[in-house]
Backbone as CSV, one residue per row, in Angstrom:
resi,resn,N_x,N_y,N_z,CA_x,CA_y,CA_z,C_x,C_y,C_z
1,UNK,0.832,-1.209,0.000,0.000,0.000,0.000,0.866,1.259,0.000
2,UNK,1.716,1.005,0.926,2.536,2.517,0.735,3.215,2.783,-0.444
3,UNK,3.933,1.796,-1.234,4.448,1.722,-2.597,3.569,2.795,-3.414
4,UNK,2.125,2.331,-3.584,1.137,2.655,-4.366,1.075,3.988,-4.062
5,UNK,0.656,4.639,-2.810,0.497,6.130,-2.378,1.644,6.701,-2.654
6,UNK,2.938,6.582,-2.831,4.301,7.089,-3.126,4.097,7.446,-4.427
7,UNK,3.473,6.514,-5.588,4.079,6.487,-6.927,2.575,7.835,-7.239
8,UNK,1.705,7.263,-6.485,0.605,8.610,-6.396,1.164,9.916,-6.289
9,UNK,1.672,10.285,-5.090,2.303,11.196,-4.720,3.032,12.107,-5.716
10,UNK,4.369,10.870,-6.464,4.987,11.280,-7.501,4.436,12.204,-8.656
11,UNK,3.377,11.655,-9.004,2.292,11.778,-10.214,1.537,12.952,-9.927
12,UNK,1.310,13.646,-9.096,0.524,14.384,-8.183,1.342,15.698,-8.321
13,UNK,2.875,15.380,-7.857,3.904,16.535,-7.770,4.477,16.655,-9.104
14,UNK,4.289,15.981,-9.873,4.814,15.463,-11.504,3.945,16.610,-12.476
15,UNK,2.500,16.323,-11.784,1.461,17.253,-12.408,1.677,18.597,-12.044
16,UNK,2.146,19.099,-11.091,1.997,20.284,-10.894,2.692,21.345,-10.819
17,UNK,4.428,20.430,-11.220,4.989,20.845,-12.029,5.291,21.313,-13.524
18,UNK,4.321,20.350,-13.898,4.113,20.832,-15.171,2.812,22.170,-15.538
19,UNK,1.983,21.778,-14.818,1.077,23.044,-14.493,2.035,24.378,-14.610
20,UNK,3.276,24.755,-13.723,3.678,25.853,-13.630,4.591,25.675,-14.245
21,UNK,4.756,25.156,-15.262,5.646,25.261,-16.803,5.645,26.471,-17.025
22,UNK,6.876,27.403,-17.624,7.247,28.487,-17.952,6.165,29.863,-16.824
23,UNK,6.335,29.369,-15.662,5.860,30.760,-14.713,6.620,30.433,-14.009
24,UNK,6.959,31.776,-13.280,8.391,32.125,-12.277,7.309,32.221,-10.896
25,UNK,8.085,32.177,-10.116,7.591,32.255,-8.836,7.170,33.858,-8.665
26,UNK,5.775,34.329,-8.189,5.379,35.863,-7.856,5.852,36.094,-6.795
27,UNK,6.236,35.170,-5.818,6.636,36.140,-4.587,7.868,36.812,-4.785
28,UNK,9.052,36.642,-5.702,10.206,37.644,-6.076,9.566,39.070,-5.775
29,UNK,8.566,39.133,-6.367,8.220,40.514,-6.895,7.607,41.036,-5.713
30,UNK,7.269,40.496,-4.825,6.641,41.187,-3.419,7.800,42.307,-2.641
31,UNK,7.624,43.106,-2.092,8.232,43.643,-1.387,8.823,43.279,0.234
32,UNK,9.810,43.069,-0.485,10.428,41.988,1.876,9.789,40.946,1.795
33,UNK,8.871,39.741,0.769,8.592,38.824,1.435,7.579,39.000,1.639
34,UNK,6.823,40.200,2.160,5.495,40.625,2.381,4.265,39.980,1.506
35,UNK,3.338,39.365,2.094,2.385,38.946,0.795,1.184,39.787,1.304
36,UNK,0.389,40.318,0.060,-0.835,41.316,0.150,-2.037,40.564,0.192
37,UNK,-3.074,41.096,0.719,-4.360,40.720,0.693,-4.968,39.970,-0.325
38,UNK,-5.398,39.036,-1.321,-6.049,38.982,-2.772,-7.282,38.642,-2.650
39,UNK,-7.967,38.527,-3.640,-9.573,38.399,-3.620,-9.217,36.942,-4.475
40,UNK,-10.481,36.100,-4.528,-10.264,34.651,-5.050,-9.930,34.659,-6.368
41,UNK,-10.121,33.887,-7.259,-9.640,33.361,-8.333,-10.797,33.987,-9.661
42,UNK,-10.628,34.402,-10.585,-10.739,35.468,-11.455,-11.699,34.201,-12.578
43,UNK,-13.126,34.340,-12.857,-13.849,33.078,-13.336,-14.103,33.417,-14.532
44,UNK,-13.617,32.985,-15.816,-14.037,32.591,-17.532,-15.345,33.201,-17.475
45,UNK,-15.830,33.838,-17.946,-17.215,33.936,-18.371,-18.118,35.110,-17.212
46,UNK,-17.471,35.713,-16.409,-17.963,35.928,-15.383,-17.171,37.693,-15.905
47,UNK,-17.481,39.123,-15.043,-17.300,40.233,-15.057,-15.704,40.050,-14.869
48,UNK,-14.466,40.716,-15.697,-13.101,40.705,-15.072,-13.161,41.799,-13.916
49,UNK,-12.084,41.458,-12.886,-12.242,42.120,-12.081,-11.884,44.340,-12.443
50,UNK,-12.164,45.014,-11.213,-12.586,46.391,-12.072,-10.380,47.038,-11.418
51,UNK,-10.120,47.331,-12.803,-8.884,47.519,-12.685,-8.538,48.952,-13.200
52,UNK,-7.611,49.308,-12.745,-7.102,50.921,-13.531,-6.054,51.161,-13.536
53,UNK,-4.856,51.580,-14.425,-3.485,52.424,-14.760,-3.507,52.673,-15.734
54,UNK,-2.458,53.198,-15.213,-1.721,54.427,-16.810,-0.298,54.042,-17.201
55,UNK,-0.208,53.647,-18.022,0.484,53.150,-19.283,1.886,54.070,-19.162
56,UNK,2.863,53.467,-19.468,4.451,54.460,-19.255,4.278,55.156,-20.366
57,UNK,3.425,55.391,-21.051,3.506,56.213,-22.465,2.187,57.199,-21.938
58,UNK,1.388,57.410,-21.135,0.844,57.753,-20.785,-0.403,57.761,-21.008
59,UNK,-1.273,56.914,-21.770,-2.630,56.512,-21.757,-2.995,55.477,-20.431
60,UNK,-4.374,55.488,-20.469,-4.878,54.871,-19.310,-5.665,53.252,-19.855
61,UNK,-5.599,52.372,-18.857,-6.136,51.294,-18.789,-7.036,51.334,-18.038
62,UNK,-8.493,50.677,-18.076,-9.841,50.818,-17.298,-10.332,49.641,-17.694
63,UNK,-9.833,48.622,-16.802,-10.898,47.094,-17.056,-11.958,47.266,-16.979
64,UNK,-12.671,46.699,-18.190,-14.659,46.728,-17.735,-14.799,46.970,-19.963
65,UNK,-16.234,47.332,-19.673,-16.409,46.892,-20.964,-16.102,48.651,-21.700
66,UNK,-15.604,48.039,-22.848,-14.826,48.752,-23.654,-14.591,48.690,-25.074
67,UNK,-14.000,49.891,-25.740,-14.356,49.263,-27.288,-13.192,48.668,-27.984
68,UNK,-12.449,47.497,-27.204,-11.332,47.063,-27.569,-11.585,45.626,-26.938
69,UNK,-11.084,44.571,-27.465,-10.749,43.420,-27.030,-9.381,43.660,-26.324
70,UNK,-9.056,43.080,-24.654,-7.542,43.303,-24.266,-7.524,42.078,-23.864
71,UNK,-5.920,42.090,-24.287,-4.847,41.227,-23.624,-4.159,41.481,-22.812
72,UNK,-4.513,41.524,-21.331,-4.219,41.905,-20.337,-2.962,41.013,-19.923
73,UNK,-1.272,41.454,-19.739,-0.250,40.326,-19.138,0.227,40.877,-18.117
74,UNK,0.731,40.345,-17.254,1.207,40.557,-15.592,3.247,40.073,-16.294
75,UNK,3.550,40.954,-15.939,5.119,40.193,-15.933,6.298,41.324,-14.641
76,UNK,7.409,40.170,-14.799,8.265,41.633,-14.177,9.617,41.151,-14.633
77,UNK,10.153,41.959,-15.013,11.837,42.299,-15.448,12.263,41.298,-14.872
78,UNK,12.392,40.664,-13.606,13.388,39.489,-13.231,13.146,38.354,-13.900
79,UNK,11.997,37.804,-14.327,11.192,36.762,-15.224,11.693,36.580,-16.421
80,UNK,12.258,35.171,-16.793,13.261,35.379,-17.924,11.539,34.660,-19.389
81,UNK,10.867,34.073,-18.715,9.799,33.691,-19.202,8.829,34.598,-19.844
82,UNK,8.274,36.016,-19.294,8.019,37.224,-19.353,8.668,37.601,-20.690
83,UNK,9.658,37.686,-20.397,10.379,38.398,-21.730,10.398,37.377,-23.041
84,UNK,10.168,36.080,-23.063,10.543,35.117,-24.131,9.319,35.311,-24.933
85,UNK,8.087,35.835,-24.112,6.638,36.005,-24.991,6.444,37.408,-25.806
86,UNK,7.434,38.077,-25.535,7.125,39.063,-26.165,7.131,39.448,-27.218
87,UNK,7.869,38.778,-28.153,7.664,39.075,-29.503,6.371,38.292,-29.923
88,UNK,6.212,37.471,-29.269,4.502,36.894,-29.662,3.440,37.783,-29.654
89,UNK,3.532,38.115,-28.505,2.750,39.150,-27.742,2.640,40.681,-29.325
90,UNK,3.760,41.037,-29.714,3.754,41.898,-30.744,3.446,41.111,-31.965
91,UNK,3.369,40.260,-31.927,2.991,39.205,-33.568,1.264,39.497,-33.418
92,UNK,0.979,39.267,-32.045,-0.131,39.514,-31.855,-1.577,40.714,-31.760
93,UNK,-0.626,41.668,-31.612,-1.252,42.935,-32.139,-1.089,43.717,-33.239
94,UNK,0.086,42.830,-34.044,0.376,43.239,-35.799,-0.781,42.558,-36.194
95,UNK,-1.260,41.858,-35.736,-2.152,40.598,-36.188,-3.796,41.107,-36.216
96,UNK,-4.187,41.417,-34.986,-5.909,42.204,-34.578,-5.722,43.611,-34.306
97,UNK,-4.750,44.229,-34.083,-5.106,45.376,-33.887,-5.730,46.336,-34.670
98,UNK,-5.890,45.940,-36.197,-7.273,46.715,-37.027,-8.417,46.291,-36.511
99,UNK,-8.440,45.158,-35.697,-9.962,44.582,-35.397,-10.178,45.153,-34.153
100,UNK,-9.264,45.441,-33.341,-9.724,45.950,-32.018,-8.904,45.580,-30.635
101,UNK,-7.877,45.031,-31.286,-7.077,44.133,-29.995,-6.000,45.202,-29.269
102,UNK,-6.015,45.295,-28.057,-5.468,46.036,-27.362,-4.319,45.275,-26.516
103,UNK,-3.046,45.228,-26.151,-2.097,44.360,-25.230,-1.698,45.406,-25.057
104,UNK,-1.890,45.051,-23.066,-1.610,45.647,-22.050,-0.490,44.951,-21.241
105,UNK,1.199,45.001,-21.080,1.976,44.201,-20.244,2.256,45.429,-18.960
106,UNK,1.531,44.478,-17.988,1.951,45.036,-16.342,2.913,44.722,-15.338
107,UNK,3.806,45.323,-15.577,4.796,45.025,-14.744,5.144,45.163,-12.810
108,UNK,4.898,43.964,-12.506,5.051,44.283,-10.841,6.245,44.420,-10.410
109,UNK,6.945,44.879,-11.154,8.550,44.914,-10.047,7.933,46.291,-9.124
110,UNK,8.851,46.228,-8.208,8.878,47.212,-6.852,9.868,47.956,-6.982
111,UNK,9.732,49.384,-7.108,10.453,50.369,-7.158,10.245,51.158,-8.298
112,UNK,11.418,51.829,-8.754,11.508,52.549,-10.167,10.565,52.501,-10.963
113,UNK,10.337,52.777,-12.301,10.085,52.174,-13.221,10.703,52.367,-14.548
114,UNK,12.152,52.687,-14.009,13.356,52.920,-14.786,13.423,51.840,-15.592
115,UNK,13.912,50.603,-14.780,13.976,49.094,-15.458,12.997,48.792,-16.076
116,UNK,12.036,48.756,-15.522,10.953,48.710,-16.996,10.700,48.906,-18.037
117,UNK,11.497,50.441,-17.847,11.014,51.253,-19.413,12.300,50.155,-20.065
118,UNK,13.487,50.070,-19.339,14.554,50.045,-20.205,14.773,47.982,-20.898
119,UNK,13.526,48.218,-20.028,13.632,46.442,-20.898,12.635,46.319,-22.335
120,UNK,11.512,47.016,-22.195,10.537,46.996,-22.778,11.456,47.977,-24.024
121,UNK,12.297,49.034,-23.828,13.299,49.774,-24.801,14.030,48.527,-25.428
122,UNK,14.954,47.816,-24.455,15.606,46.932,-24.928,14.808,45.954,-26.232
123,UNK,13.717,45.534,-25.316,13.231,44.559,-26.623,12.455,44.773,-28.244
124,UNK,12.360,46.383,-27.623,11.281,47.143,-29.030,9.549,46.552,-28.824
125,UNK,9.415,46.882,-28.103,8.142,45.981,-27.569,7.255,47.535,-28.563
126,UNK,5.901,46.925,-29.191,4.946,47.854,-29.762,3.878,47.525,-28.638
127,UNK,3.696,46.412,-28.337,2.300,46.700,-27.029,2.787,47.841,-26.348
128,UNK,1.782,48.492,-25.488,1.807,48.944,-24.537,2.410,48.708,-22.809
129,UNK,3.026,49.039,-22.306,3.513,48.771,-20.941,3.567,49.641,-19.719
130,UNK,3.051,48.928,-18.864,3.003,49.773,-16.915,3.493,49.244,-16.083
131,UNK,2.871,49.858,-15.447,3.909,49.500,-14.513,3.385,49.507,-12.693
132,UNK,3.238,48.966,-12.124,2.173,48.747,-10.849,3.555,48.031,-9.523
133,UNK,3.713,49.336,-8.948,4.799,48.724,-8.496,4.471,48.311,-6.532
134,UNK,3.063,48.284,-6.556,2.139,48.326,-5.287,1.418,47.475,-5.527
135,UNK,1.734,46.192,-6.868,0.880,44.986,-6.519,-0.567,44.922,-6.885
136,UNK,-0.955,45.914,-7.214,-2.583,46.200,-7.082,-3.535,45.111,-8.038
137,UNK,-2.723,44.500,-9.341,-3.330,43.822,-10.355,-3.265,42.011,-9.837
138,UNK,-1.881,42.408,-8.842,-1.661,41.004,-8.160,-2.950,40.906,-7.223
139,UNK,-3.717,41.627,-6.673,-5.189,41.695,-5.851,-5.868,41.256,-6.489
140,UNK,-6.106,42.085,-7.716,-7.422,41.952,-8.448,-7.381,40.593,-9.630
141,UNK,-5.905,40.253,-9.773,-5.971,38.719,-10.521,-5.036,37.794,-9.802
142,UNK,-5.309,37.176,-8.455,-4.521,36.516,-8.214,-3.995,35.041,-9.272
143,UNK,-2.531,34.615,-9.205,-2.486,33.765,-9.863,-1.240,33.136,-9.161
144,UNK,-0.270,31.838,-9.714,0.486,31.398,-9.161,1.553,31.693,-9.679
145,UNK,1.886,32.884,-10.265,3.083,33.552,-10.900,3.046,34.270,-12.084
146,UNK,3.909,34.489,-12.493,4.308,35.113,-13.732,4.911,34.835,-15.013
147,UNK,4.754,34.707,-16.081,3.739,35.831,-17.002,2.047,34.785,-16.478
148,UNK,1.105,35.806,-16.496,-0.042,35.421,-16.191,-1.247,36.748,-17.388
149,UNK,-1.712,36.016,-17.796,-2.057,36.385,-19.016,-3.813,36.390,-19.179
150,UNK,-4.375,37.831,-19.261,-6.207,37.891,-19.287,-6.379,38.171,-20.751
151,UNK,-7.637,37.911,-21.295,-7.981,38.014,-22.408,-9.922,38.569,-21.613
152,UNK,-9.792,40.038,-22.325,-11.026,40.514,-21.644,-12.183,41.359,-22.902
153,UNK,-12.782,40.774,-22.846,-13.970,40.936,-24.161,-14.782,42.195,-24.113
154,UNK,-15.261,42.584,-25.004,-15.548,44.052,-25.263,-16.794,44.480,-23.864
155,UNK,-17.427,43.634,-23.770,-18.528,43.738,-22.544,-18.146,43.551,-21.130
156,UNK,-16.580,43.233,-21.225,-15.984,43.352,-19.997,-15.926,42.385,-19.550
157,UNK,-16.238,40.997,-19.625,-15.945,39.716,-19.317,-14.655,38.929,-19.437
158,UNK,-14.204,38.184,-18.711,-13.125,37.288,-18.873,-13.315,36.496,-19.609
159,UNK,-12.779,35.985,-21.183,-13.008,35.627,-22.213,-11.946,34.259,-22.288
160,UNK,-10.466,34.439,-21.338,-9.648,33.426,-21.706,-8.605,33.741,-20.335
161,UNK,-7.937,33.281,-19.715,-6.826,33.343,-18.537,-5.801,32.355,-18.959
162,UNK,-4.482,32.431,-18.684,-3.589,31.450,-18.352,-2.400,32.044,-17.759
163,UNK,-1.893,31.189,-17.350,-0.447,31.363,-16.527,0.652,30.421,-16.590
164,UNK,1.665,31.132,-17.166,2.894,30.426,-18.086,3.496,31.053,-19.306
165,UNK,3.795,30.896,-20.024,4.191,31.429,-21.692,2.711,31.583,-22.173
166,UNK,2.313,32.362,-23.177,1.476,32.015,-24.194,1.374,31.431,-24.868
167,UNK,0.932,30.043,-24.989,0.272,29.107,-26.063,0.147,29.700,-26.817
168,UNK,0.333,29.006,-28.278,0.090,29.353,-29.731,-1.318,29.527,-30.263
169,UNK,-2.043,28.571,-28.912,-3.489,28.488,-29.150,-4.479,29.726,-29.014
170,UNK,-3.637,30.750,-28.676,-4.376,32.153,-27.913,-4.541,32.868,-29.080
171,UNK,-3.677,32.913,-30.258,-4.307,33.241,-31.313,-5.495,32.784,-31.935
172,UNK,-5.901,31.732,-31.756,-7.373,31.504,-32.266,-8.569,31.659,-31.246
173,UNK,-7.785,32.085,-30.225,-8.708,32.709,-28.991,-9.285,34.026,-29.430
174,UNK,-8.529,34.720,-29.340,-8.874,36.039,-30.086,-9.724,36.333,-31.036
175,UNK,-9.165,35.107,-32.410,-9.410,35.387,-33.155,-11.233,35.040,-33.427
176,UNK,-11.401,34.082,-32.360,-12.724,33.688,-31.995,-13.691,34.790,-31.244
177,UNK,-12.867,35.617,-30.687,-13.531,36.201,-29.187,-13.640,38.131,-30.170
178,UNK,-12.821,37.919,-31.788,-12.822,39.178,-31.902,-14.514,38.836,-33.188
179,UNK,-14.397,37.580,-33.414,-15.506,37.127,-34.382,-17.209,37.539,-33.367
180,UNK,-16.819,36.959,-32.650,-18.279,37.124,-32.064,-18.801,38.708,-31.024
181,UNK,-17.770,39.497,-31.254,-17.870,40.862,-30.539,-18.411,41.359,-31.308
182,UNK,-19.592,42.233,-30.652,-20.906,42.634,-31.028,-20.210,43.850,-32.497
183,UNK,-21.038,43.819,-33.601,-20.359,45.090,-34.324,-21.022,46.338,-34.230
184,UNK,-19.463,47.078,-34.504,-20.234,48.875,-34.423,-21.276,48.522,-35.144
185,UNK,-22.220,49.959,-34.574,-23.474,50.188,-35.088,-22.325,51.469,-36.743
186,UNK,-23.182,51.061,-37.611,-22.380,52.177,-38.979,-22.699,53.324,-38.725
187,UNK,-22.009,54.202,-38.561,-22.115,55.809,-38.584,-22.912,56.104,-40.103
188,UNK,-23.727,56.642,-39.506,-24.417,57.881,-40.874,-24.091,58.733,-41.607
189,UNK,-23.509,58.738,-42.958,-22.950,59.501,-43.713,-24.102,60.696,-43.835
190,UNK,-24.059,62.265,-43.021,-24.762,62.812,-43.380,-24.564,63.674,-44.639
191,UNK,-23.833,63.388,-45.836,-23.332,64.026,-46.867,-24.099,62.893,-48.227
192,UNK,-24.488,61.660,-47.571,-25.552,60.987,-48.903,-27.117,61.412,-48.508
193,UNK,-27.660,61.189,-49.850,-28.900,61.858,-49.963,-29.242,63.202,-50.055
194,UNK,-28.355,63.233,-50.142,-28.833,64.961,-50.485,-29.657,65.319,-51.915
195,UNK,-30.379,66.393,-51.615,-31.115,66.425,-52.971,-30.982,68.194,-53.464
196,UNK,-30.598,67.993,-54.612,-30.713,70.004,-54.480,-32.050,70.504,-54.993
197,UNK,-32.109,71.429,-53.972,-33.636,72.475,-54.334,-33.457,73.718,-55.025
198,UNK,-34.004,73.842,-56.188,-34.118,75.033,-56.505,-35.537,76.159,-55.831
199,UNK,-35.438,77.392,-55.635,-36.210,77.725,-54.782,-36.494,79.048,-55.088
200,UNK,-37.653,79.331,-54.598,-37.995,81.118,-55.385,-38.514,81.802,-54.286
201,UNK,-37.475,83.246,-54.032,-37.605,83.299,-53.284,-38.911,84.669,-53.073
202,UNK,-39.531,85.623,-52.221,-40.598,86.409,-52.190,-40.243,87.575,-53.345
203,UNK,-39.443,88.162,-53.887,-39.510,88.512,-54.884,-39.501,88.255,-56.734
204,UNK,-39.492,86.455,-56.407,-39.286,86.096,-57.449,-38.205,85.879,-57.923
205,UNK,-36.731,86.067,-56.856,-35.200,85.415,-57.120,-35.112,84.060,-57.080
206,UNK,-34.239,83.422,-57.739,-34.415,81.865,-57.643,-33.161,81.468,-57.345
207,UNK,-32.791,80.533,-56.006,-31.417,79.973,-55.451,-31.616,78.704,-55.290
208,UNK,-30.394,77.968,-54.982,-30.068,76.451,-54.896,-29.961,76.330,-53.525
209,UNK,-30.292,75.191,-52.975,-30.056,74.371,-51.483,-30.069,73.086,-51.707
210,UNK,-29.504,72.656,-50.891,-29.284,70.918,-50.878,-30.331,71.395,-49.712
211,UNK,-30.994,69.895,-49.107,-31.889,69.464,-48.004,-31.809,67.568,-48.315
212,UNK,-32.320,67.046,-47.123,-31.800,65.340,-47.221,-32.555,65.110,-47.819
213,UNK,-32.658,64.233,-48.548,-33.533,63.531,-49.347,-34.593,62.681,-48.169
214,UNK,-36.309,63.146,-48.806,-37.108,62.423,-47.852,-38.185,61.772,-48.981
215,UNK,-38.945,60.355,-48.798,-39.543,59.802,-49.190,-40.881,60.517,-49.482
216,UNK,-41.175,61.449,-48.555,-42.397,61.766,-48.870,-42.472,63.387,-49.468
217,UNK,-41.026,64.196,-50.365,-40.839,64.494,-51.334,-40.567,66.007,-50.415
218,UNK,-40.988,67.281,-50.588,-40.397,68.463,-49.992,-41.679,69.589,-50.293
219,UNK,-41.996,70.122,-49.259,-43.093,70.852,-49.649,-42.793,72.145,-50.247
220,UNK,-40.937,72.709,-50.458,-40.759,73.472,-51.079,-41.415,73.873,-52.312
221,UNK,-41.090,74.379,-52.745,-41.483,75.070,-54.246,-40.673,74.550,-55.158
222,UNK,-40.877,74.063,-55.999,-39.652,73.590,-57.320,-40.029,74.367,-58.136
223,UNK,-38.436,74.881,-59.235,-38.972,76.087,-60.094,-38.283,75.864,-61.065
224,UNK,-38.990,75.127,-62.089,-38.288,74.831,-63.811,-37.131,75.781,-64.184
C-alpha cells in the first residue's frame, strides 16, 4: 500500500509541475517577502475584475467593458519567461489590432520604473507597458506567478486566462472572441442623400439648397 500512495504522490507533484511550466515564482516581486491581501480566483465567463493604470507612455487602462478586445499580461523584469513572450505578444497585435485588440503588459517589479522602461526599450516591444509597483493587479488577478495572461472581451468579461508562456493556441482565442464581438453600429454619412432644391424666393429670385432627401418628397417650391 505505501508503494502505491508514493508512486501517487509522484504523479501528483509530476502534475503540478508541469502546471507551472514556464511561470516564475510571484513572490520575487513582493516587497520583503510581504504577501498582500487577494480576492479569489478570477472566473471565464464571469465580469473581469474592475482595474485601472496608466500606461508608461501615458494613456490609461480601465478594465470593464470597452471598445477594444484586451490582452491583459502581468510580468516583471526578473522573469526570464516574461520576456521570451514578447515578440509573440507583438505578432499579436500586428495581427488584430485593425480589429480591435489592445495588449496591455503590467509590470510588478517594486520600485523605479526605470527598469521597466529600459527592458521593454531593450526589446522594441509595440504593445503597450506599466507599470504597478504596489501589486494592485496582483489583488485583483490573483495567480500562481508570472507571465499570467487575461484576455477581456468588449462587454468586460473574462473571455480566456492562463499562466505560463502564451500558447500558440491564444491566437485563435482572439481570433474567436474578436468574431463574435458585437459590431459597431455604422455611422451615418450625413453628406448621402442629399437632394438640391431650386427655390424662389418672395420677390421672385431663384437659389439652390441641398436638403436630405425624404420619401415623402419636400413641400418646397420647385422652379423649372
Amino acid at each position: 500500500m505505501a508503494p502505491r500512495l508514493h508512486r501517487m504522490s509522484a504523479v501528483v507533484m509530476a502534475s503540478l509541475a508541469i502546471a507551472s511550466l514556464g511561470a516564475c515564482d510571484r513572490s520575487r516581486a513582493s516587497d520583503g517577502g510581504t504577501s498582500s491581501p487577494r480576492s479569489g480566483p478570477v472566473t471565464v465567463g464571469a465580469s473581469a475584475p474592475t482595474y485601472a493604470i496608466q500606461t508608461l507612455s501615458g494613456d490609461s487602462l480601465n478594465v470593464g467593458p470597452s471598445d477594444h478586445l484586451v490582452l491583459l499580461n502581468v510580468w516583471a523584469t526578473w522573469c526570464a519567461s516574461c520576456k521570451e513572450e514578447f515578440a509573440f505578444m507583438d505578432s499579436l497585435l500586428a495581427k488584430h489590432r485593425s480589429r480591435g485588440l489592445r495588449v496591455v503588459a503590467v509590470s510588478v517589479d517594486v520600485g523605479s520604473s526605470e527598469p521597466v522602461q529600459q527592458v521593454a526599450s531593450q526589446y522594441n516591444v509595440t504593445f503597450e507597458v506599466a507599470h504597478d509597483p504596489e501589486g494592485t493587479i496582483e489583488r485583483r488577478f490573483p495567480a500562481m506567478g508570472v507571465p499570467a495572461s487575461y484576455l477581456i472581451g468588449r462587454d468586460g468579461k473574462l473571455v480566456w486566462k492562463h499562466v505560463g508562456v502564451l500558447p500558440p493556441s491564444v491566437d485563435a482565442v482572439i481570433e474567436g472572441a474578436l468574431e463574435s464581438a458585437p459590431a459597431e453600429a455604422p455611422q451615418e454619412d450625413t453628406n448621402e442623400h442629399l437632394e438640391e432644391e431650386v427655390l424662389e424666393g418672395p420677390g421672385g429670385e431663384v437659389y439652390g439648397a441641398t436638403k436630405p432627401a425624404t420619401r415623402a418628397g419636400s413641400s418646397l417650391k420647385r422652379v423649372g
